[in-house]
N, C-alpha and C positions, 0 to 999 in steps of 0.2 A: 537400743538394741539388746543390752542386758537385761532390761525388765522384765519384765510379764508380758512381754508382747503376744498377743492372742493371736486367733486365729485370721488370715486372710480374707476381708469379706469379700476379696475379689477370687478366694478356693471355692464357693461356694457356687454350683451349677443350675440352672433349672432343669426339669425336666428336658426340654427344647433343645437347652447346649447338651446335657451330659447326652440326647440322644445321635444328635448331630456328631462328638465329637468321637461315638463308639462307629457310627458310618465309617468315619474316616478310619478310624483303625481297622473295622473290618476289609474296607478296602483296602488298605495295606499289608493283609495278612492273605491275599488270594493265593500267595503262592505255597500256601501250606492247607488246601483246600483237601487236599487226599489224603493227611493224617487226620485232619478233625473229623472229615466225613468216617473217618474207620474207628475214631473214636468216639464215635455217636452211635454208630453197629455196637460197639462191646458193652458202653453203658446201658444202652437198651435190655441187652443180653443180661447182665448184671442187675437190674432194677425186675426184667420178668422173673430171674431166678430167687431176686426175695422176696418176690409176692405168691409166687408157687408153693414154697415153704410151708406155710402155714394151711396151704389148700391140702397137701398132702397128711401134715398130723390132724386135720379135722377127718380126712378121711378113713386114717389110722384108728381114733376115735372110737368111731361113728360107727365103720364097717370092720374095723378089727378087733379091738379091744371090748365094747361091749357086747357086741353077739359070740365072742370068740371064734373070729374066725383066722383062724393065722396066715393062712393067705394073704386076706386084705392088708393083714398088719405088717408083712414083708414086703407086702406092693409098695406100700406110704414109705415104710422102711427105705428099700433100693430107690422108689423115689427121689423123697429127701435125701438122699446121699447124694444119688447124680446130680440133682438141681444144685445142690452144693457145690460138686465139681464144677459143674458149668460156669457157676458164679467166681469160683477163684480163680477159674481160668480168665472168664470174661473181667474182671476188676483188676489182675494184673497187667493182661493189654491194654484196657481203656487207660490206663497211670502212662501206658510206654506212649502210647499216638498222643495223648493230651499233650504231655510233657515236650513231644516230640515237636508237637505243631506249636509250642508257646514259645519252646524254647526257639523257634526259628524265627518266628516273629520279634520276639525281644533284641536277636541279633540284627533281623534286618533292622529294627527300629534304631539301635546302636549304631550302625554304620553311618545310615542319613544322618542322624543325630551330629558324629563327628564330622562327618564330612562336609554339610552344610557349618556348621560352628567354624572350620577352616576356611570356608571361604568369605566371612566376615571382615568389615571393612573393624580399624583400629575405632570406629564410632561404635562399635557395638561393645566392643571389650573397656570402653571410659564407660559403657551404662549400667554393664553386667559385672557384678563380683566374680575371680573365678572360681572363688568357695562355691557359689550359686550353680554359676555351669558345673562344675564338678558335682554337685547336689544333681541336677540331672542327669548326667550319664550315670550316676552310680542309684543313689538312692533312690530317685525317683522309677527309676527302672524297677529297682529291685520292687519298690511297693507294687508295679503290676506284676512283677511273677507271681506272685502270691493269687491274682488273678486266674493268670493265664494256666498255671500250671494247675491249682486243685478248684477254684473258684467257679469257672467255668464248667468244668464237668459235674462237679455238686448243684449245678442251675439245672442243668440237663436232665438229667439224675435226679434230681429233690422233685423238677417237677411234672417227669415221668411218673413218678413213687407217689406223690398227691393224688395223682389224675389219674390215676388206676387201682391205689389202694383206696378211694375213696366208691368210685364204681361196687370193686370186689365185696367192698364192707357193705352196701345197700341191700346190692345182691345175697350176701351171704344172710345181714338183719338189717331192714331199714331202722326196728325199734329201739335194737343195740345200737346203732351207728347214731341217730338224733340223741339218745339218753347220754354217748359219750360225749359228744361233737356240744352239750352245751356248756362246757368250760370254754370252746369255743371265742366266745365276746373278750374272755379276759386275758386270752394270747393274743388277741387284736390289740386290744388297749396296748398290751406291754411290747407290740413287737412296734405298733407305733411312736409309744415313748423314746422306745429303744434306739430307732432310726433318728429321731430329732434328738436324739440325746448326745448319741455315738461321732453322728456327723461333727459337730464341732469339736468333738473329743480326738477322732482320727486327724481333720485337717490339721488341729492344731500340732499331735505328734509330725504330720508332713514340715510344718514349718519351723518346728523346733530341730528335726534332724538337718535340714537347710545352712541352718545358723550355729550348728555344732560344727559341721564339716567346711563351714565357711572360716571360724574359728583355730582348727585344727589347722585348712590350708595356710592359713595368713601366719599363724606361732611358724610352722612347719617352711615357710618362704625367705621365714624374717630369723632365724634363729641365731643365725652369725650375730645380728642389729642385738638381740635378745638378753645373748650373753656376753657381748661384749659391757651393755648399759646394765649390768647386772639385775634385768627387770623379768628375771623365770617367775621369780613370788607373785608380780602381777597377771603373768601370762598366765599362771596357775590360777589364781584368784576368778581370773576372768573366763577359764575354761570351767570350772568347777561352776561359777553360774551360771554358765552355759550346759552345762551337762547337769546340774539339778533341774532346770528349765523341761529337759527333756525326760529327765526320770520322773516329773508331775506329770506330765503329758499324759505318760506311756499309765501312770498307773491309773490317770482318768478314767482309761480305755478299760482296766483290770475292775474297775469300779463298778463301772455302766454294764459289762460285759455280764459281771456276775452276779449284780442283782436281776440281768434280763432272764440270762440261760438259769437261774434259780426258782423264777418264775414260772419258764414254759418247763421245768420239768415237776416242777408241783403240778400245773395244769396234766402234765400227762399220768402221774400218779394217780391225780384225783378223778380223769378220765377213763381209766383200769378199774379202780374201788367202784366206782358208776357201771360199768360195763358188766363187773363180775356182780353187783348185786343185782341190777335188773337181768341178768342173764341166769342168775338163781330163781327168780320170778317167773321169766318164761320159761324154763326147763322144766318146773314144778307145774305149772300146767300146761308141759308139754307143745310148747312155740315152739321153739329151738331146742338143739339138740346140744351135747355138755361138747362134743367138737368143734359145734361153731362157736358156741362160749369161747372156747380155747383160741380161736381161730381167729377172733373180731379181737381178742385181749394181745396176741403178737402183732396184727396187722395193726396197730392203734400205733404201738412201736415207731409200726414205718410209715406213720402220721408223722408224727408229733418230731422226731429227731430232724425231716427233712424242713418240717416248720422252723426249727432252728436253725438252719442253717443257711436257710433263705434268707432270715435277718440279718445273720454276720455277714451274709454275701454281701447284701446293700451296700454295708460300710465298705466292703473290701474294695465293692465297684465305684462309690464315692471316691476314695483315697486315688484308687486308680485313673478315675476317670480324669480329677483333677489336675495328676500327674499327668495326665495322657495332653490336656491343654496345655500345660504350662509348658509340655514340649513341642508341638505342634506351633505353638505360641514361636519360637525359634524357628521352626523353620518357615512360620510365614513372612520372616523378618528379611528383605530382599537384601543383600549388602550396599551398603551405600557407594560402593568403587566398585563397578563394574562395567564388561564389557558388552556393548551392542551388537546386534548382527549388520556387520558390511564392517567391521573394527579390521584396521590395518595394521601392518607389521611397522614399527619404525625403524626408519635409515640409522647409518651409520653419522650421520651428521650428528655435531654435538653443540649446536646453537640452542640456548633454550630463551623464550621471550613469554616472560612475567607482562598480563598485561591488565591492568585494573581490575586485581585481583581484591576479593572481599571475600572475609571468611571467620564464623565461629564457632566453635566448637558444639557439637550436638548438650543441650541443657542449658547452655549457659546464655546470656542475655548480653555480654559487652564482645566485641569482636575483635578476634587477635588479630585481625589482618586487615588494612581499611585502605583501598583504592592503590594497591601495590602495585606497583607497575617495574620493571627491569629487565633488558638485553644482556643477555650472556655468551662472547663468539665462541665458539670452537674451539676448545682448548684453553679460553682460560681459565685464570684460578682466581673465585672469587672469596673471598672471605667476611662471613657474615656475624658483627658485633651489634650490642648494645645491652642495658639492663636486663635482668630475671622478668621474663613476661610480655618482654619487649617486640616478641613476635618473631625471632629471628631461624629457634627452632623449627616454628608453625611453617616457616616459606620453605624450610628445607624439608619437609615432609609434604608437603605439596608440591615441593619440584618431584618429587620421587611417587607421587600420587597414592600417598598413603591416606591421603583425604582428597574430598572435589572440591575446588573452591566454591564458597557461594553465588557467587558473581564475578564476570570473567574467565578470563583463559590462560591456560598455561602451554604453552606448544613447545617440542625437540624437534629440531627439524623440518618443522612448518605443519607439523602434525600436533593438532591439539589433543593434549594425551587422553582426555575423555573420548578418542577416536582409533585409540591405538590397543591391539590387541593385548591382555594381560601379558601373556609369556613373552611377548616379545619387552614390551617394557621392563620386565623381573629382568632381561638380559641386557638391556642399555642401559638400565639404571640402579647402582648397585648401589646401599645405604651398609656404611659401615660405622655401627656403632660406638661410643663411646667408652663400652666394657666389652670381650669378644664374648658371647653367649655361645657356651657347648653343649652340646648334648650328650647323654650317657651313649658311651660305643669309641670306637679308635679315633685318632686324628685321622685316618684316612675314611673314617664314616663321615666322620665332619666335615673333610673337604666336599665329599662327594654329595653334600647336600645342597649346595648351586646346581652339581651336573651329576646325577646318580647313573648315567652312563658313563662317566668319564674312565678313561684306563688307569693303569699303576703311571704311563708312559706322561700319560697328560697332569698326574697331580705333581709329579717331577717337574714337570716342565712349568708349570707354575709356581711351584716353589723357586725355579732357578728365575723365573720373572722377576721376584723380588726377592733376589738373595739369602734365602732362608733353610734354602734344601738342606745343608750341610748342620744345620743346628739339631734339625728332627733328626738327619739321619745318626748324629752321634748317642743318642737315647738310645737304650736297650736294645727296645722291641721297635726304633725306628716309626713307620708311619702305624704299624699298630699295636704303638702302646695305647693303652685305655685312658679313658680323662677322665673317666668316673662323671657324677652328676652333675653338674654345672662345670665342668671340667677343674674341678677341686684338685685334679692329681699335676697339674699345671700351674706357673706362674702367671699372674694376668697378663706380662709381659709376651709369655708364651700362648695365652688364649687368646691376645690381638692378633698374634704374628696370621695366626690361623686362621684367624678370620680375612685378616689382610689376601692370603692366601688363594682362600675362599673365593676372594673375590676377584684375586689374577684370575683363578679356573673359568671365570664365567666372562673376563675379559669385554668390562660394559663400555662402554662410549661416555656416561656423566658417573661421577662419582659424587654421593653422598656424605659428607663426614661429618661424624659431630665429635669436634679436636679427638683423635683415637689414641694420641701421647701423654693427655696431662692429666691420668691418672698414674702412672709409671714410677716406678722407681728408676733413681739414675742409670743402676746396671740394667736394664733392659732396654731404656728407653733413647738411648743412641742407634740401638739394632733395630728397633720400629721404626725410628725417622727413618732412619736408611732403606727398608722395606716401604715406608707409604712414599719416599719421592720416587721410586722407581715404580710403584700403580700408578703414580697421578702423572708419570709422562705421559705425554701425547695425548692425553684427556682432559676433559671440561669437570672441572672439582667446584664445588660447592660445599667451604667447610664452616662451620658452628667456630667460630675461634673464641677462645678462653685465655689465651696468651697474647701479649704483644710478640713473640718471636713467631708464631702461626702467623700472625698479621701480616707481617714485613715479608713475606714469603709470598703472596697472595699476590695478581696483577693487581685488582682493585679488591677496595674494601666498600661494605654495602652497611651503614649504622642505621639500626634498627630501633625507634622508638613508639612508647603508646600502639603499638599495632600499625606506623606506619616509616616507607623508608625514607628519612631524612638527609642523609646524606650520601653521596654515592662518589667513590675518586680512588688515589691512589695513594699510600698512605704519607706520603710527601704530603699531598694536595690538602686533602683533610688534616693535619698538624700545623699548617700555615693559615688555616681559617680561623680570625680573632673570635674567640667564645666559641668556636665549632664544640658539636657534641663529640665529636670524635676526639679533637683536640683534648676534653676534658677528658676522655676516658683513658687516651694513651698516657698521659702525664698521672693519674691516680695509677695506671699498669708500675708507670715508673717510679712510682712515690713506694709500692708495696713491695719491688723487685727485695731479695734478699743482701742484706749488706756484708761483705766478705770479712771473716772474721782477721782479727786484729793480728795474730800469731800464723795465718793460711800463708801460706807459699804459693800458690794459684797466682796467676795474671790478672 
């Protein structure tokens, strides 16, 4: 990934897709139909008024200047002034409607964008980096403003100004106009080079700025990990070839860019020196007059600039257009957990029945989960061991339908949750993590993120659910102190609580845990026990245990190995089975417990 990795041969579009994929966008953009149409009146206006220009000092020329008539010469005069006016009027609206209609586009593109990425199953976010996704709502985006906002109107514009000053010039000298137009061939050649040149020069800056900002999130994620292992030197190291990476890139593009636009302005140079000496020829035997000399040497002008410009558009609309897949690409991506139409609400019953369950992880080839089968009644509390990898996570996220099983079923209530309506399931089935994750805003933001209707009355009344109300309440600012960003301004002690909390608010029927105590220090972690056994009354719990004290707590215990369930009892049952894998595990819990120091007074 540090290397030289080149460009994407899969950025690279045909004709077919890059047209196919602008359809879509256009159809996406309908709802800003009445700023571009207004911005397609101004540039018109804008492109007649700089082809007028030159009509007017030929007629300056022609009919004022050499018969001395000063008449004519005020006419051209006032002319050329108004046509000027009109033009600065008309090129500052067409910037305001362009801008207008791109920029609404770009927003709507942002919402779907996010909002579809939200309703992705966790299978999507094991495939996708979020440096990546982050690479497309920001940069990718930004590479089509540059589109939407001048790109497009310069297409409109360029090739209004071709298609009219090409007319004007025939009209005005066919002889002038073929004796300029034969540099002609060798602005083809270059603006062809240019295109096949550029193309791989732009994708590649796309896929370098990807992996900078992929780089940036992950230092930016990891930074506690960073400097605790005192590894800034290599995070640096490795940002720095990630950001030379990107400085080649960019200066490719400065490369191609300047030997192309170096070209077509020599070509337009040497198309002027062409134009003015055969325009000394015809004026000397009187073909043309020394106005239209003047007239065909401006309007060459507004040749040649718009010919440039159409070339960098190419690229612009390359970069863009690839961008515009690689997002589309997202949202044709269905989520893998989702609900059907006729999906039902589930009961308040808290039976959950595991039933030859099969299940692997999206990419991977060996299966975490291999003909699991398990009944869980109503209320009780199951507790789920065995080794790293052993599958026992994988079954608790599949009770909570954060994945579908491959094969098989998993049903609450006699409802198989591939049947049950999302929002309803988010409120019978609550998964409470291992670390509380906060987000930047109050503790009463963070409650209110289960139930964002919920009142000040109801987050009280959840906190007195599991005994905590009085802890928040002795803080300053109470339910709205801030927690800052990952709730940094908190102890993780205090970030469970809240989460615990959380989850009184939304008061589910199965509870999710993966052990939420045994990262704690001891000062906190009696005040959590105490808070999670007052959620997990009267509820069906399903917890990850990491401790032999979680265990002993649990009706039964559920030992998970190789991806399937081996043993299943009460933790009596399972310690009295000679060689049981359980039996092995609680006797290593008890071989590792800590030994009380020789000078403690402790019991």
């Amino acid at each position: 990934m540090w290397g030289g990795a080149g460009v994407d041969p899969d950025d690279r579009l045909d004709r077919s897709e890059a047209a196919q994929v602008l359809r879509r966008a256009a159809g996406m953009a309908r709802g800003q139909r009445r700023a571009a149409a207004a911005a397609v009146g101004f540039v018109a206006m804008a492109t007649a008024t700089a082809l007028l220009g030159p009509l007017f000092v030929r007629h300056g020329i022609d009919s004022g200047i050499r018969v001395g008539d000063r008449s004519a010469l005020m006419l051209a005069v006032v002319g050329y002034g108004g046509v000027a006016a009109v033009g600065f009027v008309g090129s500052r609206r067409q910037y305001i409607y362009v801008n207008r209609a791109g920029e609404g586009f770009l927003r709507e593109l942002r919402l779907r964008l996010f909002a579809h990425i939200q309703r992705q199953s966790l299978g999507f976010f094991d495939r996708n980096k979020t440096g990546v996704l982050v690479s497309r709502m920001t940069a990718d985006i930004e590479s089509m403003s540059e589109l939407v906002q001048w790109g497009l109107l310069q297409f409109v514009s360029a090739g209004i100004l071709i298609s009219v000053a090409l007319v004007v010039l025939m009209v005005l000298s066919w002889q002038l106009t073929l004796v300029a137009l034969a540099v002609l061939p060798i602005v083809v050649l270059a603006s062809i080079r240019f295109q096949r040149s550029s193309n791989d020069a732009y994708l590649e800056v796309r896929e370098r700025v990807g992996q900078n900002l992929s780089t940036i999130q992950e230092h930016l994620a990891g930074v506690r990990v960073i400097q605790a292992s005192a590894r800034t030197d290599e995070q640096r190291r490795r940002f720095k070839v990630s950001n030379r990476g990107l400085f080649d890139a960019h200066l490719r593009t400065v490369r191609v860019s300047t030997w192309y636009f170096g070209v077509v302005e020599l070509a337009g140079v040497l198309a002027t020196a062409l134009a003015v000496l055969a325009g000394g020829y015809l004026v000397d035997r009187q073909s043309v007059s020394v106005g239209t000399v003047v007239a065909v040497v401006l309007l060459l002008a507004s040749l040649f600039e718009p010919v440039q410009q159409l070339s960098q558009l190419y690229n612009t609309l390359q970069s863009a257009t690839a961008s515009l897949r690689k997002m589309f690409d997202i949202l044709d991506t269905e989520p893998e957990v989702d609900e059907h139409h006729g999906s039902v609400d589930l009961g308040r019953s808290g039976e959950v029945v595991v039933d030859s369950v099969n299940f692997a992880y999206p990419g991977t080839e060996s299966a975490a989960l291999s003909d699991a089968s398990l009944r869980i009644a109503s209320g009780e509390r199951i507790a789920l061991v065995g080794p790293t990898g052993a599958g026992k996570s994988t079954l608790a996220k599949l009770i909570a339908r954060l994945y579908d099983p491959d094969a098989g079923s998993i049903a609450i209530g006699g409802t198989d949750l591939r049947d049950a309506r999302l929002a309803s399931l988010r409120r019978r089935v609550v998964v409470v993590p291992q670390e509380g994750f906060l987000f930047n805003g109050t503790i009463a933001d963070n409650l209110r993120l289960a139930r964002p209707e919920a009142s000040d009355e109801e987050l009280a009344a959840a906190l007195d659910r599991i005994g905590v109300r009085r802890h928040f309440s002795d803080l300053p600012d109470g339910l709205d102190t801030e927690v800052r960003e990952r709730g940094s301004r908190l102890s993780a002690g205090e970030r469970q609580l809240v989460s615990l909390a959380r989850a009184a608010l939304v008061d589910p029927t199965v509870l999710v845990l993966d052990e939420a105590t045994s990262n704690l220090d001891p000062g906190t972690e009696a005040e959590v026990e105490m808070a999670l056994e007052r959620l997990m009354e009267g509820r069906t719990v399903v917890v990850v245990a990491h401790r032999l004290s979680t265990v002993r707590r649990a009706d039964r215990v559920v030992v998970c190995d190789g991806g399937r369930l081996v043993e299943v009892g009460t933790h009596a049952e399972l310690v009295a089975i000679p060689g049981g894998r359980y039996a092995a595990l609680s006797a290593a819990w008890e071989a590792s417990r800590p030994v009380a120091h020789p000078f403690s007074t402790g019991g």
